[in-house]
GUZA-135282 format. One record per residue (C-alpha): chain; x, y, z; residue in three letters. Coordinates in pm, 1 decimal. Layout:
# residues N
(pt "A",(X,Y,Z),"ala") ...
# end
This chain:
# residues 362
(pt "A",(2400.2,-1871.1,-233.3),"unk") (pt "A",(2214.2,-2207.0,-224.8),"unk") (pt "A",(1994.6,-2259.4,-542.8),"unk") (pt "A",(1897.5,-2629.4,-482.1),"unk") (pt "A",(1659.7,-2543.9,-194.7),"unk") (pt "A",(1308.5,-2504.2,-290.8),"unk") (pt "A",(1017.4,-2324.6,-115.0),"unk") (pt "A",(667.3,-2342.2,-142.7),"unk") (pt "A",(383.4,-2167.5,-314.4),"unk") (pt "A",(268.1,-2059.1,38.0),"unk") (pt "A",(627.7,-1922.8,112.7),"unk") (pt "A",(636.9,-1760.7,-264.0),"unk") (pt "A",(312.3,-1544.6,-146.3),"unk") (pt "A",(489.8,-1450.4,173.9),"unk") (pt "A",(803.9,-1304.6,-25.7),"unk") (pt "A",(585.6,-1107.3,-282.1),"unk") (pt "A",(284.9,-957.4,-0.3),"unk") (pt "A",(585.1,-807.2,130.0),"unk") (pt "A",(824.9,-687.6,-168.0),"unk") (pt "A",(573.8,-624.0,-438.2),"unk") (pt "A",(308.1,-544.7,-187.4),"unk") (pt "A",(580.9,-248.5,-68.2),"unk") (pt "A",(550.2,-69.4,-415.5),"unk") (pt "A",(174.9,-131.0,-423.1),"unk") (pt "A",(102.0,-23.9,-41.8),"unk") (pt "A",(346.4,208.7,7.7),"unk") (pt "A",(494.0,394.6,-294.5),"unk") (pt "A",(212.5,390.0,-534.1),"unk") (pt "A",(-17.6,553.0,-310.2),"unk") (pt "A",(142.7,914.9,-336.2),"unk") (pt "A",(125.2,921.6,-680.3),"unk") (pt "A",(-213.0,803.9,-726.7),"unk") (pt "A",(-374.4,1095.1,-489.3),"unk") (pt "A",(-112.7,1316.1,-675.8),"unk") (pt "A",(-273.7,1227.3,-996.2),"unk") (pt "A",(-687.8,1164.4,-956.2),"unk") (pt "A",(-757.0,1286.4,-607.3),"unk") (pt "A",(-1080.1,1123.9,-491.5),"unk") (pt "A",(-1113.1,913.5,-805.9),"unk") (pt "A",(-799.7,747.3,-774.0),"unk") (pt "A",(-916.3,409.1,-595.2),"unk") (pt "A",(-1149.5,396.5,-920.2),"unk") (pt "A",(-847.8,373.0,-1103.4),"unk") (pt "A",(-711.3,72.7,-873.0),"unk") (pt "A",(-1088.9,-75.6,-915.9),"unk") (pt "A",(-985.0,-35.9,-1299.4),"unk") (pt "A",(-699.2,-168.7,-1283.6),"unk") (pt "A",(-796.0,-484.7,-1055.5),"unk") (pt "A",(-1081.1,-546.5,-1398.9),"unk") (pt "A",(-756.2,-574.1,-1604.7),"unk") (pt "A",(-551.5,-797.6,-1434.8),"unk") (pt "A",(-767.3,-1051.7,-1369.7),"unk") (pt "A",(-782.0,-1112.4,-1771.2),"unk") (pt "A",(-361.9,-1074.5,-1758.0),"unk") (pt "A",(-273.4,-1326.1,-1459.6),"unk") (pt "A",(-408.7,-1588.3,-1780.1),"unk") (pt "A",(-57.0,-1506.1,-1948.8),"unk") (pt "A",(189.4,-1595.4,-1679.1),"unk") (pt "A",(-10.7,-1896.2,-1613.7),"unk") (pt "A",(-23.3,-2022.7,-1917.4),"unk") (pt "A",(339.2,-1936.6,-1952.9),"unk") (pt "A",(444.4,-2181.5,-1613.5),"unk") (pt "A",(199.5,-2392.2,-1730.2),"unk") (pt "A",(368.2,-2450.7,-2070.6),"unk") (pt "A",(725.6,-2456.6,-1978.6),"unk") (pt "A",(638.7,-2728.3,-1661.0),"unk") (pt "A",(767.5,-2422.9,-1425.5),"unk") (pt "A",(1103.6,-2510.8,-1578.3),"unk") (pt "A",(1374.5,-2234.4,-1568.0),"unk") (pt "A",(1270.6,-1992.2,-1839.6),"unk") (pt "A",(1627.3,-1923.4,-1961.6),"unk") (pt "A",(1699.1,-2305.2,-2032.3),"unk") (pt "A",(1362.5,-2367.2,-2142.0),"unk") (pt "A",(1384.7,-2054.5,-2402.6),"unk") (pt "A",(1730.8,-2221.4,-2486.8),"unk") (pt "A",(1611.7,-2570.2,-2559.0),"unk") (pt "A",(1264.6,-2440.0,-2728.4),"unk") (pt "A",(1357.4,-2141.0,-2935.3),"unk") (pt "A",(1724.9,-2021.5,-2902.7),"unk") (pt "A",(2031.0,-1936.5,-2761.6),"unk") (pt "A",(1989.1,-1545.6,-2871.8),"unk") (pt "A",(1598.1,-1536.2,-2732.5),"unk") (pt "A",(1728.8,-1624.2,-2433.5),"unk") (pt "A",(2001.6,-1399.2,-2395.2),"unk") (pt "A",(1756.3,-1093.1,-2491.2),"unk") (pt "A",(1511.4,-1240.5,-2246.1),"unk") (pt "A",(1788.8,-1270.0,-1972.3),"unk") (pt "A",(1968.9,-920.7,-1992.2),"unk") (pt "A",(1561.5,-766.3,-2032.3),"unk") (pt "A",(1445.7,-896.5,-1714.9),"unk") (pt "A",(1806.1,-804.4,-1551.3),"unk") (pt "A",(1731.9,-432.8,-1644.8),"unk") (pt "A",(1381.3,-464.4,-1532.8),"unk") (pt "A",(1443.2,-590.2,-1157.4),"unk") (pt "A",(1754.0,-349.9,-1148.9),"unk") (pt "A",(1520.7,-88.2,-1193.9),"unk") (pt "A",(1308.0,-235.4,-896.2),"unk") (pt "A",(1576.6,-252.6,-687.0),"unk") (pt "A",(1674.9,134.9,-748.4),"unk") (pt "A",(1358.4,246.9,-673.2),"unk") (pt "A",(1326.1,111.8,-353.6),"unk") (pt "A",(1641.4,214.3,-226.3),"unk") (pt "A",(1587.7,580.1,-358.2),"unk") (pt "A",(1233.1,578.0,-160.3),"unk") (pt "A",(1356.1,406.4,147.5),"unk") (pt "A",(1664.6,614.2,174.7),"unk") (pt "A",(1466.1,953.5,143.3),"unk") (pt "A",(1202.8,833.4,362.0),"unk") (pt "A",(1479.8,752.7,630.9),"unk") (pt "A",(1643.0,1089.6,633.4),"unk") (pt "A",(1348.3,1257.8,598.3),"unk") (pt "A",(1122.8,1131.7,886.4),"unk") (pt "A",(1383.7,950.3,1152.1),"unk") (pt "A",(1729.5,1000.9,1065.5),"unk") (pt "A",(1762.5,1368.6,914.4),"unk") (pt "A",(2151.9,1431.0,1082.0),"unk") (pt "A",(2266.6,1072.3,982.9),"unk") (pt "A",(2480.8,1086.2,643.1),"unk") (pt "A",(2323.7,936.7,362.1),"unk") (pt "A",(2619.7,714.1,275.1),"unk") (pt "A",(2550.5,525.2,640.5),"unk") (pt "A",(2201.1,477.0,562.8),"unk") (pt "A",(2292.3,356.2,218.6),"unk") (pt "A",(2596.0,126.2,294.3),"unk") (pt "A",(2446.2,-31.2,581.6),"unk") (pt "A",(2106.9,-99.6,387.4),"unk") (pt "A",(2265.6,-251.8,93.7),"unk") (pt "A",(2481.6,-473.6,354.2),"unk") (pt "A",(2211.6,-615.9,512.1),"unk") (pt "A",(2066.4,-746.4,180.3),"unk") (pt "A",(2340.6,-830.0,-19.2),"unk") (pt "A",(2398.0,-1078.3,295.9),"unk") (pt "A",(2060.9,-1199.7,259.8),"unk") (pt "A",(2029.9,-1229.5,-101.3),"unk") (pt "A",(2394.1,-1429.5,-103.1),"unk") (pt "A",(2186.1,-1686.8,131.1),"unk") (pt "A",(1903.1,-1798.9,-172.4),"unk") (pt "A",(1576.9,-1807.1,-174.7),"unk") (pt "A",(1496.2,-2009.4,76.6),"unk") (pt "A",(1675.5,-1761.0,346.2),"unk") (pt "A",(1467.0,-1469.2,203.5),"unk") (pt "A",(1163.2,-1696.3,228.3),"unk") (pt "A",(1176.8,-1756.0,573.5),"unk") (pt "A",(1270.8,-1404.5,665.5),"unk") (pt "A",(967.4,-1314.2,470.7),"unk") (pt "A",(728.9,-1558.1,706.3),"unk") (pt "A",(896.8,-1418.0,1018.7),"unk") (pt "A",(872.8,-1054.6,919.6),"unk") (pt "A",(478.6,-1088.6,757.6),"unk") (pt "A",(294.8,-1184.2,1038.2),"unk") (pt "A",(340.1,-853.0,1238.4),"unk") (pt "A",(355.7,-624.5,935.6),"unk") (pt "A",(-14.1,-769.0,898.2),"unk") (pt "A",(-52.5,-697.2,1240.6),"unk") (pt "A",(27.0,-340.0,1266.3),"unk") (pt "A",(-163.0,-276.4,960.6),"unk") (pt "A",(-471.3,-322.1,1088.8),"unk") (pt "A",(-367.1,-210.0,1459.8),"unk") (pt "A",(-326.4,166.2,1253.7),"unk") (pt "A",(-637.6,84.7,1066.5),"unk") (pt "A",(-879.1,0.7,1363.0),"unk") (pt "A",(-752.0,318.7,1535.2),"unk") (pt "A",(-806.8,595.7,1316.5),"unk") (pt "A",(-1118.0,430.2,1250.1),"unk") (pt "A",(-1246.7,723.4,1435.5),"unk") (pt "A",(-1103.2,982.7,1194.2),"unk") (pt "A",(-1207.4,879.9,944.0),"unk") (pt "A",(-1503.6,1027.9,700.3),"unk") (pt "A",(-1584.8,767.8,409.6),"unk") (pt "A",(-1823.9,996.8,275.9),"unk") (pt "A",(-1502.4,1188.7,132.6),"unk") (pt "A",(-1490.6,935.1,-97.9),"unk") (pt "A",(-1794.1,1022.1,-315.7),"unk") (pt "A",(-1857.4,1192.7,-527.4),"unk") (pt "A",(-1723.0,1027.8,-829.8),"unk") (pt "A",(-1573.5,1109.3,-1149.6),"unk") (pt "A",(-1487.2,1481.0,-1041.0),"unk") (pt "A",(-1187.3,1464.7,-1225.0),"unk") (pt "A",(-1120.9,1432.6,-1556.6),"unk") (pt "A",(-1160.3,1062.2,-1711.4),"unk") (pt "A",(-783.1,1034.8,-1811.4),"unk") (pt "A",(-693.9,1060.5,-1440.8),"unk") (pt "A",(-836.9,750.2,-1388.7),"unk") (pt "A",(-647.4,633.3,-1673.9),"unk") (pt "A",(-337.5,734.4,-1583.8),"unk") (pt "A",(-388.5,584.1,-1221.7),"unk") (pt "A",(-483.0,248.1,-1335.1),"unk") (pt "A",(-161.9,291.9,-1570.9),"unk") (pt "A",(44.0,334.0,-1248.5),"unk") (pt "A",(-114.2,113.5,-1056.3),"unk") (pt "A",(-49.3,-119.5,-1364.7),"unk") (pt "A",(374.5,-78.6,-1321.1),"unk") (pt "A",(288.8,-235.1,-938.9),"unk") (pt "A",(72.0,-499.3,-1013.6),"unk") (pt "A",(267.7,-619.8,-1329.2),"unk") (pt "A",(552.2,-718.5,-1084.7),"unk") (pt "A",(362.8,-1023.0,-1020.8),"unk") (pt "A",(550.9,-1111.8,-1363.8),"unk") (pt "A",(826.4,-1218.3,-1114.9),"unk") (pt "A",(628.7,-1538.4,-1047.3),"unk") (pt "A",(795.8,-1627.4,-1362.2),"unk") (pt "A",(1153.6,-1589.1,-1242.9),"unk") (pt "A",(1080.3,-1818.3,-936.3),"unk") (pt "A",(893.2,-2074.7,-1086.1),"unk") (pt "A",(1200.8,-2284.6,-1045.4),"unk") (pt "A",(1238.5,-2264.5,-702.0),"unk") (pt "A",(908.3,-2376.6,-610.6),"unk") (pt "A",(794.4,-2717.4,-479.3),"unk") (pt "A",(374.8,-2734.1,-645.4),"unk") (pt "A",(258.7,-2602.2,-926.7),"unk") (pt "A",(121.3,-2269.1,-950.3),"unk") (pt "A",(-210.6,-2252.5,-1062.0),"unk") (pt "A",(-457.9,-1955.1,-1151.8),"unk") (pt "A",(-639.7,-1912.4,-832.4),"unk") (pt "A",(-290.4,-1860.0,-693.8),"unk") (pt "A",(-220.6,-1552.8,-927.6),"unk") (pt "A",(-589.9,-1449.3,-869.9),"unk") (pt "A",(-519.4,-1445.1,-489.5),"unk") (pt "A",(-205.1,-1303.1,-510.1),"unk") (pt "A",(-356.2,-1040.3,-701.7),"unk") (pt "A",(-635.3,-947.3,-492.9),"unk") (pt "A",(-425.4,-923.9,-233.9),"unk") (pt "A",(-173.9,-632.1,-376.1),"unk") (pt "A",(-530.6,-443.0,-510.8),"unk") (pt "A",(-615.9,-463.3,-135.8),"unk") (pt "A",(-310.1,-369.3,-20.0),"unk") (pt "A",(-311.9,-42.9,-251.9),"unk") (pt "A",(-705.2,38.3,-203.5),"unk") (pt "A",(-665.4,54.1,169.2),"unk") (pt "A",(-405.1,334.9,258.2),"unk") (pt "A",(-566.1,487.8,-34.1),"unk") (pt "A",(-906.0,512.9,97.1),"unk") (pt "A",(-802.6,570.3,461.4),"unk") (pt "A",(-629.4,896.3,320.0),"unk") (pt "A",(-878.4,1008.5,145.1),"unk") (pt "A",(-1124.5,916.0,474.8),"unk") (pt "A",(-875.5,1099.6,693.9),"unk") (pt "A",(-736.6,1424.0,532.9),"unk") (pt "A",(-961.4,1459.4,228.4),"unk") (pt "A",(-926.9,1421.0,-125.1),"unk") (pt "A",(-676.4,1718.3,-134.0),"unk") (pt "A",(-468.1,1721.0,178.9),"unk") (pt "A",(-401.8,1376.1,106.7),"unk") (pt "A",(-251.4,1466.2,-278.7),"unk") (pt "A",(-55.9,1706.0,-58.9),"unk") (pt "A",(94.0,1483.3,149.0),"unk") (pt "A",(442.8,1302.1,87.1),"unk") (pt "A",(360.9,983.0,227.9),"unk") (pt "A",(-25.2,944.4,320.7),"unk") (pt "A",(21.9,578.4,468.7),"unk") (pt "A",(315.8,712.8,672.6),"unk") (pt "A",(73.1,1053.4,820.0),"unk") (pt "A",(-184.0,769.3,891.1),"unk") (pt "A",(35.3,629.4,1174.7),"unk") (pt "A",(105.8,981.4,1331.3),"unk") (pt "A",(-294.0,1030.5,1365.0),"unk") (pt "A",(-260.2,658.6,1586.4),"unk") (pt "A",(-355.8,804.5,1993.8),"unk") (pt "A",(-504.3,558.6,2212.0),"unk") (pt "A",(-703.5,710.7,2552.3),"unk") (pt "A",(-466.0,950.3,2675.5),"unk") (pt "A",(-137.0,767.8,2718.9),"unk") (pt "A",(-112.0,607.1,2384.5),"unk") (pt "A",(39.2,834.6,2126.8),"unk") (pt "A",(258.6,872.7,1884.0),"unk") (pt "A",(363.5,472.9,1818.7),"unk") (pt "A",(499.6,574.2,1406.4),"unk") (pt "A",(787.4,394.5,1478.8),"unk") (pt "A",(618.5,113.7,1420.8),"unk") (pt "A",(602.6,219.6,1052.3),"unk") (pt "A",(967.6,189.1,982.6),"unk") (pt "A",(924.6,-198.8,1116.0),"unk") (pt "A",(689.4,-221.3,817.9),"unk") (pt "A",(907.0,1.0,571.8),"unk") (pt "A",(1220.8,-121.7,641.0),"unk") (pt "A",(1097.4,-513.1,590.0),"unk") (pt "A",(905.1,-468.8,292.9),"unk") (pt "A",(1206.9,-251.2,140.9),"unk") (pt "A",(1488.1,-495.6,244.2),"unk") (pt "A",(1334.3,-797.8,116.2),"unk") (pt "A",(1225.1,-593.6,-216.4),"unk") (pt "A",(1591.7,-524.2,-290.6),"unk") (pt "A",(1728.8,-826.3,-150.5),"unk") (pt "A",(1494.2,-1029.0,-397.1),"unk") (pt "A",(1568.6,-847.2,-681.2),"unk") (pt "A",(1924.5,-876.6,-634.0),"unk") (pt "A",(1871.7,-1289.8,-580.8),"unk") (pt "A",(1692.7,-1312.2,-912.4),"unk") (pt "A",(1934.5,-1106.0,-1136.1),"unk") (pt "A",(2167.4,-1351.9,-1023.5),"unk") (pt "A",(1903.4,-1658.3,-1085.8),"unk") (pt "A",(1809.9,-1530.8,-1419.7),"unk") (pt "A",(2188.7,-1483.0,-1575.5),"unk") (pt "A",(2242.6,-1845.6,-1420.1),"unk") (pt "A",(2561.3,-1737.2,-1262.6),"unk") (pt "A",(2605.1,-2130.7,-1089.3),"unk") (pt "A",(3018.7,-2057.0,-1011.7),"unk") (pt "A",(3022.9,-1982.5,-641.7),"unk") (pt "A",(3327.1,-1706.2,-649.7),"unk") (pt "A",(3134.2,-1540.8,-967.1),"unk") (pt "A",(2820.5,-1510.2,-794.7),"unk") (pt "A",(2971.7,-1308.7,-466.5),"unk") (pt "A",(3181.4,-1099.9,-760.9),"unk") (pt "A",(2804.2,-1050.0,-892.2),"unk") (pt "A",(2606.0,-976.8,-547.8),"unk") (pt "A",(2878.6,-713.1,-453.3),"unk") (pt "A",(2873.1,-559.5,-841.2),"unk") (pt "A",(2538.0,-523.3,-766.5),"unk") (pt "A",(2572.5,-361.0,-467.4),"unk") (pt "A",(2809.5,-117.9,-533.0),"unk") (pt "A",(2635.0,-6.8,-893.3),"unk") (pt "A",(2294.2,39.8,-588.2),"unk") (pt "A",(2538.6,214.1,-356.6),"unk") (pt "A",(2598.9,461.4,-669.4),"unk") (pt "A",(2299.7,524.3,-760.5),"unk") (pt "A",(2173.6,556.4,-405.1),"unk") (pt "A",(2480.6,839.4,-388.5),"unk") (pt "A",(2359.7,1049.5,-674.3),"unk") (pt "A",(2205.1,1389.8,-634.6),"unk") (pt "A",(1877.9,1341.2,-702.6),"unk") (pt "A",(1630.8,1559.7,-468.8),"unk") (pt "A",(1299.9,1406.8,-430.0),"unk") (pt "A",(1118.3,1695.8,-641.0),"unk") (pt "A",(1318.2,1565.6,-939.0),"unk") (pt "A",(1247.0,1235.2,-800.2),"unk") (pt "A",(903.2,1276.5,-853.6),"unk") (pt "A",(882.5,1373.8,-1178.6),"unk") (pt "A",(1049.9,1058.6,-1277.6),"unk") (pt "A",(847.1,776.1,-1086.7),"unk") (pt "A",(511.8,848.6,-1293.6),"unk") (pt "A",(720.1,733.0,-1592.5),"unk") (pt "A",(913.1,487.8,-1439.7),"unk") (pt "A",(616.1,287.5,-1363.1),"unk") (pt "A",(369.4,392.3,-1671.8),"unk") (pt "A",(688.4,254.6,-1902.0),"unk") (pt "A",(735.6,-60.4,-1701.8),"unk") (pt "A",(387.6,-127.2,-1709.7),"unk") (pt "A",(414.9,-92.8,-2092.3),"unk") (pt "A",(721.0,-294.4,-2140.4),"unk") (pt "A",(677.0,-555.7,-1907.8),"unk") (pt "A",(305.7,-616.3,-2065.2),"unk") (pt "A",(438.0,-626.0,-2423.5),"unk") (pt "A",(733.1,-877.2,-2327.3),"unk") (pt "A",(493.1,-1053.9,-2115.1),"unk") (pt "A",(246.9,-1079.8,-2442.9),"unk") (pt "A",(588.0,-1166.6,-2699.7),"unk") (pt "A",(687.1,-1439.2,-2437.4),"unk") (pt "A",(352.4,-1572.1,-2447.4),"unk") (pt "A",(347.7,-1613.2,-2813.6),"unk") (pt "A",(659.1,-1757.6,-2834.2),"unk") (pt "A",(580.1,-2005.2,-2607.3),"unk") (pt "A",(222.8,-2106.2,-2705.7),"unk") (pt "A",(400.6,-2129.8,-3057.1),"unk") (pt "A",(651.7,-2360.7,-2966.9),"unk") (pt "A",(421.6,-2525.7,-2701.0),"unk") (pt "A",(194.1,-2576.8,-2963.4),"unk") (pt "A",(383.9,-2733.3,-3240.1),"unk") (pt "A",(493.8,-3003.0,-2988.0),"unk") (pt "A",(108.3,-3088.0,-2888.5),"unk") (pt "A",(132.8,-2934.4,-2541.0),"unk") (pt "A",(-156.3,-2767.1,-2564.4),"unk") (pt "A",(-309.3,-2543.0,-2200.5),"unk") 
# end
């Protein structure tokens, strides 16, 4: 694993469009139907409103610390113990990430494409595949990223421009026909996906130029896009409720693709999206648990990769049907979006306070 290579702020976009941009495009979107039907992309409209004030905090935060490591700089600037909280906090947090994925791209897998293959392949050979990858560094996730972003783009709006002609935007409106705390609760969710931009944080490091606000701001209009379109285009396709029925709306929108009378039934193309988003997502989050502990020792960060690996391999094992499954993920993300907001806000503080007292002001 290669920490000394650097990448830029162009290459850091890449890697989160397609790992963060997974949750927000893919996972979210089933959950957010589920919970405020036809209101729900008011809720990601909501949400968008919010974050823009937010993406001021991890600015601030690079800005302050001069995009240093945050463990040494939290080391140096405040303490030993701080940092060590900090550390094993953000540890949990992209753990978490990395389960999630892997739960979602496993069931998806033996659901739609590989029903008679045992779920210990599909799990072993997943995890594999990224622990190789994340063992490489950032800069080998970065450029897998740039190859693998172009055509995901692609194919997104190839399944876009043709169900154009399915789809009924007026399905869309009214608004507000469900009750107001829907909308709350979606912008919450949506909240747990766009908080992940937190991450910038962990990477700062790595990168060659400063990032700046318009970079966040981008960044972040980006992931609201990439959540408000499969959202809409369900709602324009099956309706409000058929699409809170659905398991995966974005994944129904590619079997609706025909083209003349030859052209049909091209939804493989979805698992090339899936599969690239979801690799990358765990392969990342495995890289930075790594990064953030600052295990430097060569033979101790392999002994941490495949530790990693085999606690995903056991979780990926459990028993856990998808109805159960579902119940869970609401929370999952409403409580990340709580906790990472209030460490993001404590972080903040702490550094502005120790910023401050040494005349660095923003």
């Amino acid at each position: 694993m290669n920490f000394s290579n650097k990448i830029s702020v162009l290459q850091m976009s890449c890697i989160l469009m397609m790992t963060v941009g997974l949750a927000n495009h893919v996972t979210m979107i089933p959950l957010l139907l589920q919970t405020a039907k036809r209101d729900s992309w008011l809720g990601v409209a909501a949400a968008f409103l919010i974050f823009t004030a937010w993406i001021w905090i991890p600015y601030a935060i690079g800005k302050w610390t001069n995009q240093m490591h945050l463990a040494d700089w939290l080391t140096v600037h405040v303490g030993r113990w701080f940092s060590l909280v900090m550390q094993c906090g953000v540890s949990l947090y992209l753990f978490s990430i990395a389960i999630v994925a892997l739960k979602e791209t496993t069931v998806w897998t033996k659901v739609t494409y590989l029903p008679h293959t045992p779920l210990l392949v599909i799990v072993a050979g997943f995890l594999l595949l990224c622990s190789y990858t994340a063992r490489k560094g950032i800069q080998s996730i970065a450029i897998t990223a740039g190859l693998l972003l172009p055509f995901v783009i692609a194919l997104g709006y190839f399944v876009m421009g043709a169900n154009f002609q399915y789809k009924r935007y007026v399905l869309l409106f009214p608004l507000f026909t469900n009750d107001p705390s829907a909308i709350v609760r979606s912008a919450l969710y949506v909240g747990g996906g766009l908080i992940e931009l937190i991450m910038i944080l962990f990477m700062q490091h790595h990168l060659k130029q400063r990032v700046r606000w318009i970079h966040y701001f981008i960044l972040l209009a980006i992931m609201v896009g990439l959540t408000m379109g499969p959202l809409i285009g369900s709602i324009a396709s099956f309706g409000p409720e058929q699409a809170a029925m659905l398991r995966y709306p974005a994944y129904e929108q590619w079997r609706l693709v025909q083209i003349g009378d030859y052209v049909a039934h091209v939804d493989f193309f979805s698992i090339y999206q899936w599969l690239s988003g979801s690799f990358l997502r765990v392969s990342l989050s495995i890289f930075l648990i790594v990064d953030v502990l600052k295990i430097e020792a060569k033979q101790r960060r392999f002994l941490t990769v495949n530790l990693l690996c085999a606690a995903l391999f056991i979780a990926g094992m459990l028993p856990f049907n998808d109805m159960e499954y579902l119940t869970v993920v609401p929370h999952y993300y409403a409580a990340t979006f709580i906790a990472v907001l209030l460490g993001s806000l404590l972080l903040f503080a702490v550094v502005s306070i120790k910023s401050k007292s040494k005349g660095n002001n923003l």
